[in-house]
N, C-alpha and C positions, 0 to 999 in steps of 0.2 A: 504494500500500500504506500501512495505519494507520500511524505511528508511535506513540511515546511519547519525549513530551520536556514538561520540567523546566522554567520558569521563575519566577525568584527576584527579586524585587524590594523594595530595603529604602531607606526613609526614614532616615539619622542624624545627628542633630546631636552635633559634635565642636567642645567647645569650643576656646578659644587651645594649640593643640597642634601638633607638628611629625613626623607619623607615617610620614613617608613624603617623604625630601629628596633632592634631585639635588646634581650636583657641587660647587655651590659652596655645600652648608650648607643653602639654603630650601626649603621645601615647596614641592612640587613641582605646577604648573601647568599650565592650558592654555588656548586662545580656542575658546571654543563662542558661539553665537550671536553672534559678534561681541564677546564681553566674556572675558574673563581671569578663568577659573574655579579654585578648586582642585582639584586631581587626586590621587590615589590609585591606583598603577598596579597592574596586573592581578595582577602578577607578587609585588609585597609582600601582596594580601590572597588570594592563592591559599597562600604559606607561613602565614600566620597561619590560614589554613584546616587545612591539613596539620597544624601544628604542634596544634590544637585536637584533631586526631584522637586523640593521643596520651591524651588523656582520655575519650575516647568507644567506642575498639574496643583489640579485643586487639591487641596489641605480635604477633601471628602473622599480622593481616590489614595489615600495616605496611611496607610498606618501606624502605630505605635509600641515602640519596644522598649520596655521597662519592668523594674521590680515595681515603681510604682503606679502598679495599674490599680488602685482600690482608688489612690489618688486624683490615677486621672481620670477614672469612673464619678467620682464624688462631683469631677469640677462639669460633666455632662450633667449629671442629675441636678446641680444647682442651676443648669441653664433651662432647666425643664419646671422646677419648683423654687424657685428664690426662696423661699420659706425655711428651706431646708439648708443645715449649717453642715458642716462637712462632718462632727463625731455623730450625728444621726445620721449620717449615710453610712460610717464605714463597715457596722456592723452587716448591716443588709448587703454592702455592695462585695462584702470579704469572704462571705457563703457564697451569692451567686459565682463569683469567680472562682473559685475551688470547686463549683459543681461541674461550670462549664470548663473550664481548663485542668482539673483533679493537682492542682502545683497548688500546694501550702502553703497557706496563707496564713503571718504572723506579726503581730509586732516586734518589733528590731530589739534584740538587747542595746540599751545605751551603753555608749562607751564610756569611758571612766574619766574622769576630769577631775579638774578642782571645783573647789566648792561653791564658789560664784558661777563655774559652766552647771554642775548639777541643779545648783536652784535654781539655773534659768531653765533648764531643762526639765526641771519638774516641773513647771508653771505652762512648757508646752504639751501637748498630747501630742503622742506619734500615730500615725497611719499604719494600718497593717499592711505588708509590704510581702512580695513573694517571693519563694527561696531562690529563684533564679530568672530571668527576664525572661518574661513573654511578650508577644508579638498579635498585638492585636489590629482590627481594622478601624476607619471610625464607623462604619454601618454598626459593627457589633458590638463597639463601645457605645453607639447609642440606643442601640436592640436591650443591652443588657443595662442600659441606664434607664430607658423605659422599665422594665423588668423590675428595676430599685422602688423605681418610685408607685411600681403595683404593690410591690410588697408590702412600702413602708404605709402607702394609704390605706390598706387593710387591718393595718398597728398589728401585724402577726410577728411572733420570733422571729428572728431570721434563720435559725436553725431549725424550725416548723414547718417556715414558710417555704424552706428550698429542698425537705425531707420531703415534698408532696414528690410523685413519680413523674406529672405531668409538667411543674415549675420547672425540675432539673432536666426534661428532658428536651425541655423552652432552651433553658440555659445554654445546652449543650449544640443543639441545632443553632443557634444564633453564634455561637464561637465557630462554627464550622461552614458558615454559608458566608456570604458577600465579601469575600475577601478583599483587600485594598491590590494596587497597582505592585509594590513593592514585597509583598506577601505571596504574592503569583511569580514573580519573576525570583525572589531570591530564598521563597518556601521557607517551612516553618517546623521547630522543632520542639513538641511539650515531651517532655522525658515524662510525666505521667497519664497521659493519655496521645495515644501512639494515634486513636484513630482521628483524633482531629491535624495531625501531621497535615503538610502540606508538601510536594515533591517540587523543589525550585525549576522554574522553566529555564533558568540562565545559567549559564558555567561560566565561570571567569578563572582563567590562567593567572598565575603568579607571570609578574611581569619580568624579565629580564631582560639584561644588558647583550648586545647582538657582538661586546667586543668583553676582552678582561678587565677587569676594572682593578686597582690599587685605593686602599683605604689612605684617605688624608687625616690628619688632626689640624684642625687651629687652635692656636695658644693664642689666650687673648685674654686680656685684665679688662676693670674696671675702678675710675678713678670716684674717688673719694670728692662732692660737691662741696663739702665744709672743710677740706683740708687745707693750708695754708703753706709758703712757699718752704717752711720748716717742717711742713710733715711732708716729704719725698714719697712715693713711691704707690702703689697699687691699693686701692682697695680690698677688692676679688681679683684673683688671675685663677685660671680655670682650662680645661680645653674643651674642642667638641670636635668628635669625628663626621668626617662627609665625602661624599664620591660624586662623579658626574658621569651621567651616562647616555646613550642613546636606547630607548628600551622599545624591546617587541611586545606588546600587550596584545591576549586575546580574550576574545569572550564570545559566546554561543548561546542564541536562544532557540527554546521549540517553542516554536509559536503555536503547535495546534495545542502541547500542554498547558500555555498559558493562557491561551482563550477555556481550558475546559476548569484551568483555575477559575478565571474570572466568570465563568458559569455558574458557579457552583452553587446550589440551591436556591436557584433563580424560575421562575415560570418558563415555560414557552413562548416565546419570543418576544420575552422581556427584554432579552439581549440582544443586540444587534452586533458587527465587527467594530462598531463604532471607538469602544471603552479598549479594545487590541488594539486598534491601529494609534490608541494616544499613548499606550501602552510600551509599545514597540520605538514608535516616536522618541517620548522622553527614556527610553532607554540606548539609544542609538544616539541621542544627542548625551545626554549624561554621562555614558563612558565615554565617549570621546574628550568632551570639555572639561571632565573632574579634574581634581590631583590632589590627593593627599595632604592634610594639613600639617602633619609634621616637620618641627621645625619653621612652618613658613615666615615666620616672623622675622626667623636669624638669616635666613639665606634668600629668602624673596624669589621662588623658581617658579615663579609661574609663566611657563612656558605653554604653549601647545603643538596638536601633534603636526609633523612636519608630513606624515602621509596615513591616510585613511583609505582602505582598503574593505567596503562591505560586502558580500555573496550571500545571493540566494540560492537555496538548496532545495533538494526534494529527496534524499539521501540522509545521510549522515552528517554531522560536524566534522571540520578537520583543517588542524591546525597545521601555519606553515610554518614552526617555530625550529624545525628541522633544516633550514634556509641556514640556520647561525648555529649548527652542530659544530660545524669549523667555523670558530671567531673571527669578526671582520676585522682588518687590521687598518690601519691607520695609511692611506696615501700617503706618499712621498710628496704630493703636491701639498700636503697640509692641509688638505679640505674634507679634514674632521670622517668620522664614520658614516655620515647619511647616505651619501649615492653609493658607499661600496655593498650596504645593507639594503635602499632600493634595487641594486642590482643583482643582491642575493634574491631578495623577494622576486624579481622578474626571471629570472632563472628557472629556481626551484615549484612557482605553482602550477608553469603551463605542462612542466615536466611530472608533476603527480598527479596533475588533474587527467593529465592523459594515459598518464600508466595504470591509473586504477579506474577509470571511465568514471569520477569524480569531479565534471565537469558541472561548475555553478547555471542555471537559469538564467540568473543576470548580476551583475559587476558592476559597481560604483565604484570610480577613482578619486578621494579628494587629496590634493597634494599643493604645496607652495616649494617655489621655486625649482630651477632648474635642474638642481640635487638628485630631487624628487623623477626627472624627465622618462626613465627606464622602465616607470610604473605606467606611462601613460596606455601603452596597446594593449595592456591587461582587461580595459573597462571604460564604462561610460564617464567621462570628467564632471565633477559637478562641484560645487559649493557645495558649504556647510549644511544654510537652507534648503535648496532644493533635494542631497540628499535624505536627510529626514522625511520631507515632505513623499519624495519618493517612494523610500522604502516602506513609510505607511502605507502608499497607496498598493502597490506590487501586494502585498499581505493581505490588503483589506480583500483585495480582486481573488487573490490566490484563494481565501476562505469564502468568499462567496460563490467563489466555482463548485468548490466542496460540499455545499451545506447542501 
């Protein structure tokens, strides 16, 4: 059977920056082809994807991941009953969430302080909070915020009220239907109830560097604002490690899974390709334009990418990260790694699309500058805009063909 799936491939160079660092402080690495690459994990540029969404779709195609979901249940239900102050919710809103997500719900041991933090702390009430983050949508934060404020208008227990068989089984359809935009592409994981799990439509590759990278340090002080010409010397002196790279980032969506996310316990033809194609959209502009906010401050790398490469499938995903097995090395002309890594790219995908009849549907080129020139007869050239605009449309077509 056809599929439809998403591949995303972007060329960027990031200059001396630190976006993305493991335990002990450095950017964070790996040995590919045998050489010690930079890396950028899946995991930091799926949030910087997430977090891009926020300027892309409505705050209702959205969802939320946190411990404090009782909280941000409470601040729904006061929008529903102003009447209603936030410890008269929590009790009702801390059952239904433990009905519908089965993840323990508790208030936090305070930590320990001194004695002016504890009395100010006894003077606040805490929220009960859950043992580990969950990932809700706002449909079902407001499903289940409706749900609060049935309960709490009946003046039943809350442990009564969410023991009935039919409330909790409200509860639990409501955590499981109308998934948000970011819920469907990067799925959801309750370690106590498996079956409202959700399987991510996206895969995002850990990004690497296409050459070997070497680890920097800067040593760098700070001066003292009140010191005077008899106090010499540093305030803080300190260091901080960082690399610069050109990186190959990939990522892959199915799009027929993520439409059948955003189906999910919807009527019949409630749904149109409509909520997919904005879906697809802002995630095709989002990975491309993110980047990780580590460090941004110190190093200011906001770069983007020097060539974007999207295909459409009907096949498999498949990455060309196998282009940079052998490390691109550096011109004798000085002109950096781009075009020797455009040229691996231009090489390597007409050569495995053809050896494994892995040939895409259609190919969008976006590229700046000359550098870039090697990728051009790969695909159709486009801007930023029109390919988004595109690749929604291809998808939306490609599903209505289907349905």
């Amino acid at each position: 059977m056809s599929r439809t799936i998403l591949d995303v491939h972007v060329l960027q160079t990031v200059p001396p920056s630190n976006i993305n660092r493991d335990d002990t402080g450095a950017p964070k690495s790996a040995v590919y082809g045998g050489v010690r690459r930079s890396r950028v994990s899946s995991q930091a540029w799926k949030r910087a994807t997430r977090k891009a969404f926020e300027d892309l779709l409505d705050p209702a195609e959205l969802g939320v991941r946190t411990k404090k979901v009782v909280d941000a249940l409470a601040a729904r239900v006061g929008a529903l009953e102003p009447s209603l102050v936030p410890e008269q919710v929590w009790p009702m809103a801390a059952e239904l969430v433990q009905a519908a997500t089965g993840a323990k719900i508790e208030t936090p041991v305070r930590k320990s302080g001194g004695k002016d933090a504890q009395d100010a702390e006894a003077q606040e009430p805490q929220s009960p909070q859950s043992s580990y983050l969950l990932f809700l949508s706002s449909h079902q934060l407001d499903g289940l915020a409706k749900l609060v404020v049935e309960g709490i208008g009946k003046g039943a227990e809350p442990k009564v009220f969410v023991k009935d068989r039919e409330i909790k089984a409200r509860a639990k359809h409501l955590a499981a239907t109308r998934h948000s935009v970011d819920i469907a592409l990067f799925g959801r994981m309750v370690a106590d109830a498996a079956d409202i799990n959700v399987d991510a439509a996206a895969q995002v590759a850990h990004a690497l560097s296409v050459h070997a990278v070497d680890l920097e340090s800067d040593y760098f002080t700070a001066v003292d604002d009140r010191n005077t010409t008899a106090e010499p010397g540093a305030g803080m002196i300190g260091t901080v490690d960082f690399n610069s790279a050109t990186l190959y980032r990939y990522a892959a969506v199915d799009v027929d899974l993520l439409a059948r996310n955003l189906d999910a316990g919807l009527a019949d033809g409630e749904r149109s390709g409509e909520p997919v194609r904005r879906a697809v959209e802002a995630f095709v502009e989002g990975f491309v334009m993110s980047m990780p906010t580590g460090k941004a401050n110190t190093f200011g790398n906001h770069t983007v990418p020097d060539a974007v490469i999207v295909k459409l499938r009907s096949s498999r995903p498949v990455s060309f990260v196998g282009a940079f097995e052998k490390p691109v090395a550096q011109q004798e002309t000085g002109e950096g790694h781009v075009r020797a890594a455009c040229q691996a790219l231009a090489d390597h995908i007409p050569a495995v699309e053809k050896t494994f009849g892995a040939t895409a549907d259609r190919t969008w080129i976006l590229r700046v500058g000359e550098p870039t020139a090697a990728l051009a007869p790969l695909g159709a050239s486009v801007d930023l805009g029109p390919l988004v605009t595109e690749v929604g449309e291809a998808v939306t077509e490609r599903l209505r063909k289907r349905a």
